[in-house]
N, C-alpha and C positions, 0 to 999 in steps of 0.2 A: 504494500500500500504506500503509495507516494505523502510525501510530508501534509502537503493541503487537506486531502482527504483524514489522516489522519490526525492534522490539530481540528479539522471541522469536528472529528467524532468526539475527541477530548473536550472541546471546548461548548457541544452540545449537552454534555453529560454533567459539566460542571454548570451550564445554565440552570440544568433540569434540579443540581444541589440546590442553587442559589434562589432557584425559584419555593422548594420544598422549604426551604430553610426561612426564608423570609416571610413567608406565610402565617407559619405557624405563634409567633406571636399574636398577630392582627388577629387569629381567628378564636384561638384561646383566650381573647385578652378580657375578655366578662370572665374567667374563674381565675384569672390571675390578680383579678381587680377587686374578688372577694377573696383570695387567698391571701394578700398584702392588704388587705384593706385602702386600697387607693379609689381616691374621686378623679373623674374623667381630666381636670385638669393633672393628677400628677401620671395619672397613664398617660395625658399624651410626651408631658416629661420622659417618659420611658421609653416611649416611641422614637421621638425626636433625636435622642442623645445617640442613636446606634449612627443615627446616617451623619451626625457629625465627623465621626472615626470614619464612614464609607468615604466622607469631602476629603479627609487628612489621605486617605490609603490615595487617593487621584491626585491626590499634589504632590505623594510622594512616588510614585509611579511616572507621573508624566516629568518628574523631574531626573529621576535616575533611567529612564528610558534607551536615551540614547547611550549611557555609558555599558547597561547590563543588558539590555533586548528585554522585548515584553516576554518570553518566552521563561527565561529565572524569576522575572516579577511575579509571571503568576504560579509556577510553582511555588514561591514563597506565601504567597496569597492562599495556594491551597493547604500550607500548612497552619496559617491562623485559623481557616473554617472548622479545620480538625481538631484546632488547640481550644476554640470557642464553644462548639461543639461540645466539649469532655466537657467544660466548666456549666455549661446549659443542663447536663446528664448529671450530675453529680454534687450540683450546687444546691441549696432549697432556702436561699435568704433572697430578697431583693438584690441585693448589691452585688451578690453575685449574679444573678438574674442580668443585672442591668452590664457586670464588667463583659461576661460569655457573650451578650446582643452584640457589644461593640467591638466583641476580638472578631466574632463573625463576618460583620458589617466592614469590618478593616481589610478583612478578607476575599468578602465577595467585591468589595470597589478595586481592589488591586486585581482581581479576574477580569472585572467587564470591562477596565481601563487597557490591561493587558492584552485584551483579547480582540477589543477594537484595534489597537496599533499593529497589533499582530497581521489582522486582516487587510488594513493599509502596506504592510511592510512584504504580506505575501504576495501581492498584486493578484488577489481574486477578480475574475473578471464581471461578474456584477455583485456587487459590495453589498446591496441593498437586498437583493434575493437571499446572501447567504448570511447577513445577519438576520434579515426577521426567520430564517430557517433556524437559524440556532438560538434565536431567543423564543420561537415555539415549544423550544424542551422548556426553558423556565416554565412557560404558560403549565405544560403536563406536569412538571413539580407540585405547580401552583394549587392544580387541580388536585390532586393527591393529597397534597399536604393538610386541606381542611377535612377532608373523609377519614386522614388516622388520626386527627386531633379528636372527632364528633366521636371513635372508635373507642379511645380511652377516656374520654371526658365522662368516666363515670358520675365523679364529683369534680369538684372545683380543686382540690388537691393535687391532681392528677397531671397539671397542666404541663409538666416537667417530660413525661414521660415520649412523646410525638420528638422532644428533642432526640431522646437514646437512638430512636430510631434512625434519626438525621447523620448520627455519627458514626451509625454501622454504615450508611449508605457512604458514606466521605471515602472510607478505607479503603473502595475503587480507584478514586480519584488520588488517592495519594502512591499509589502504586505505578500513575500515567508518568512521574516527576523525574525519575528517568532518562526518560525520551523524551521532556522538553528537554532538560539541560542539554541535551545532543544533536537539537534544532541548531543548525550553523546561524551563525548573527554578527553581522561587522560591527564593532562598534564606533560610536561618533563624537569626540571632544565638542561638537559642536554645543552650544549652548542655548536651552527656551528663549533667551533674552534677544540672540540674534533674530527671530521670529517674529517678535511680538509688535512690535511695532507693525509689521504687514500686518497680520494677522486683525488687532485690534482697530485698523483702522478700517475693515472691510464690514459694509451695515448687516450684509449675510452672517457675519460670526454673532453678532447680536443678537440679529433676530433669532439664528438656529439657540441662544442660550437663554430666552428669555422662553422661547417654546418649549426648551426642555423640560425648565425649572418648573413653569406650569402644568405638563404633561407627567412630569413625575408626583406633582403637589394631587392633583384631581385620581392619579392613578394607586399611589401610595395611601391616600386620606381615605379612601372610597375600601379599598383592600383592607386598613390596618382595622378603620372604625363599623365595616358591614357588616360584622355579626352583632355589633352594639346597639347597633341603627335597628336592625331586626327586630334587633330579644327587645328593645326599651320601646321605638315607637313604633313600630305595627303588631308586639306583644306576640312574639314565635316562642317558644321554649329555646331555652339555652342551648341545648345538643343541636337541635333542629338549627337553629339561629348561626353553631359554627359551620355549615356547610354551605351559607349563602356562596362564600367567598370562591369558592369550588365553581360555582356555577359562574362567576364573575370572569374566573380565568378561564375556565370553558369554551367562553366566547373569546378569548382574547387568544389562546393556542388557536382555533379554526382559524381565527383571522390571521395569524402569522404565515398559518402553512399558506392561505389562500393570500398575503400579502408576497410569500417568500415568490409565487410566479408571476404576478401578474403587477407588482411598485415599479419595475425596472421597464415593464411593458407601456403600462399608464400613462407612467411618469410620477415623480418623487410629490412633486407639488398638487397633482391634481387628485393622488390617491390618497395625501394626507387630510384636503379639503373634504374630499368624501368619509372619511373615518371619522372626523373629529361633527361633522353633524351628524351622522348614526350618533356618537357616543351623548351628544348633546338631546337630542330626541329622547332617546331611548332612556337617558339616566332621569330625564325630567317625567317619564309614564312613571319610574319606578320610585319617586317621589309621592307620587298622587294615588297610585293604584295602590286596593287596600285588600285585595286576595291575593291569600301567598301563593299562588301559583301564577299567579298575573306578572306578579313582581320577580317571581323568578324568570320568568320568559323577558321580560326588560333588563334585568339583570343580564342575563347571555349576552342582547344583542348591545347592551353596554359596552360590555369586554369585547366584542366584534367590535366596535366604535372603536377603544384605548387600541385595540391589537397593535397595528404597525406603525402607531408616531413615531416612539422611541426607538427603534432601528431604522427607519426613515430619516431621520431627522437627522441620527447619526451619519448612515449615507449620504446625506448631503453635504452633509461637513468635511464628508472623507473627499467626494467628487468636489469641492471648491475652493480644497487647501491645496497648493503646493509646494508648499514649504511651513516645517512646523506643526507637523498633523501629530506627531506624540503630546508637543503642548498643548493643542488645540481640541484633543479628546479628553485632553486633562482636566482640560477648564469645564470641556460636556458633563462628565461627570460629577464636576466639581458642583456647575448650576443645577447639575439634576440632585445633588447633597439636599441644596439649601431648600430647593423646591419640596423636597419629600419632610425634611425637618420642618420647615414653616408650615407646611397642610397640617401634619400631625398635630404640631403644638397650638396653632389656632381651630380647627377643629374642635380638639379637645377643652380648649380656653372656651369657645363659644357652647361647645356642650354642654360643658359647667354650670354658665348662668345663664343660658339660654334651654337649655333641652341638646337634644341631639340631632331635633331638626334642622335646626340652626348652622350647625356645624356641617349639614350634608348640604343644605340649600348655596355655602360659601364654595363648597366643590362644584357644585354646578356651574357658577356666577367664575371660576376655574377655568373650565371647559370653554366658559364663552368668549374669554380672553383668552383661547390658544386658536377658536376660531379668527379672530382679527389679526392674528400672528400668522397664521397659515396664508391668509391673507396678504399680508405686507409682504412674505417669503415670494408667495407666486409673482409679486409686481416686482421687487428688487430682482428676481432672477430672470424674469421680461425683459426690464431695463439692460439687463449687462446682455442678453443673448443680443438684442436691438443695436449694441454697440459696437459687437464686433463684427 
């Protein structure tokens, strides 16, 4: 098996971790919130703090990039999922709770920063088909991961256990480590800083970073707080309530595979416009509609909505950098950090003294500023085709 085909398989499989793995807080997080005795504001604290460590692991990634290859990076990366993992299995206080989130989160940000550059540096010939095909496996993580949370959640106590599982599943993944280090990789004295200046000056690096940050905010808020949202305001049972999320990535895996053929055929811009109004539709029926099987059916086509922003968007960044694409993914990741920390922690601030409507209605209001972002993308990239 040739190198390509072979980092595509590793780096599907480690999506499919990152997916399981990240989950599992959001959907457990009503037994962990009576097992800690936490109110919605200090869970979304809880939430918040991991994708902090996710911003640090993209700054330190995109900065040793050039001198190590993403290839060590994300072996390294794989061995904090493993190290966060064990402390998630074995821990039963908050603090550790909350240390295991962030050795994880440090871990999967060095994967998906890695793994982006990786794809730039292997010159896949459509970038865009073979990310949203490997961040489809996140989606089947995704999907999994709330069926063996709803599986042990006998009581609230229990919430720990969906981790053990997460850490048997890793000890594949760290077996691949191997055969990255023996991926050949030049390395480059060159420095981020020679970059940035282009880089920062071009309105597409903007606008791709302002649509991440939103696109991870409405897709991370929607994921971590949906079984909250459930079990408090349309009154599901708690076991029942953690499997919404299941159904949310459901639709967001279909749409990967069906973005992975047909974003490159479309076009980047015009396939993003259509997913983010699906997603906007769709998540405002699952606002209003008051049968949970209505709500689940809007749920899906939600997750069909979110499917392929976030490896689109990535794509596009990778097709309109040419020079400084390790900085440039760094910073992607770094905007999608802030985006996913800020939904959680205001979320959950508005759940607080609002309710939890409150907190879903600002996702929405989300969604509608990534549609005028999608917007501005299609005209700035009009502009430059027009000018040359």
């Amino acid at each position: 098996m040739d190198t390509k085909k072979a980092f595509s398989l590793i780096s599907s499989y480690g999506f499919f971790l990152f997916g399981f793995t990240s989950i599992i807080l959001g959907s457990a997080l009503p037994a962990i919130e009576k097992s800690f005795g936490l109110d919605h504001q200090m869970a979304g604290v809880l939430l918040s703090l991991p994708t902090l460590a996710f911003m640090a692991s993209a700054i330190v990634v995109s900065s040793l990039s050039n001198r190590f290859g993403p290839f060590k990076l994300l072996a390294a990366g794989i061995v904090c999922i493993a190290a966060g993992l064990t402390v998630l299995s074995v821990g039963r206080s908050f603090w550790l709770l909350l240390v295991g989130s962030m050795t994880v989160s440090f871990g999967t940000g060095s994967m998906e920063t890695s793994i982006g550059i990786a794809v730039s540096g292997l010159n896949y010939k459509k970038p865009g088909g073979a990310l949203n095909l490997m961040h489809s496996f996140f989606a089947i993580g995704s999907i999994i991961s709330p069926l063996i949370v709803a599986a042990f959640l006998v009581d609230y106590t229990s919430w720990w256990k969906p981790f053990l599982i997460a850490l048997f599943v890793s000890l594949l993944l760290l077996s691949f480590i191997p055969f990255l280090y023996g991926i050949p990789f030049v390395g480059s004295d060159e420095k981020a800083t020679h970059f940035r200046k282009e880089i920062f000056s071009r309105k597409i690096f903007w606008l791709i970073m302002v649509g991440v940050l939103l696109y991870v905010g409405y897709e991370i808020g929607f994921t971590s707080w949906l079984s909250s949202f459930m079990f408090e305001s349309k009154g599901i049972e708690m076991r029942y309530a953690s499997i919404f999320p299941a159904l949310l990535w459901a639709g967001i895996f279909v749409g990967r595979l069906l973005a992975g053929f047909f974003v490159d055929k479309l076009g980047y811009e015009l396939s993003l416009l259509m997913m983010v109004i699906i997603a906007f539709v769709s998540f405002g029926a699952a606002l209003l509609l008051q049968s949970a099987i209505a709500i689940a059916l809007a749920v899906v086509f939600a997750g069909f909505g979110f499917s392929g922003t976030f490896p689109t968007l990535q794509a596009i960044l990778i097709s309109s950098m040419k020079n400084g694409i390790g900085f440039a993914i760094g910073m992607f990741t770094v905007a999608a950090s802030i985006g996913g920390a800020m939904s959680n922690f205001l979320v959950g601030l508005l759940g607080h003294h609002f309710g939890m409507m409150a907190g879903v209605i600002f996702i929405l209001f989300l969604i509608f500023l990534e549609m005028v972002v999608v917007l501005l993308i299609m005209r700035v990239r009009k502009e430059r085709l027009d000018a040359q």
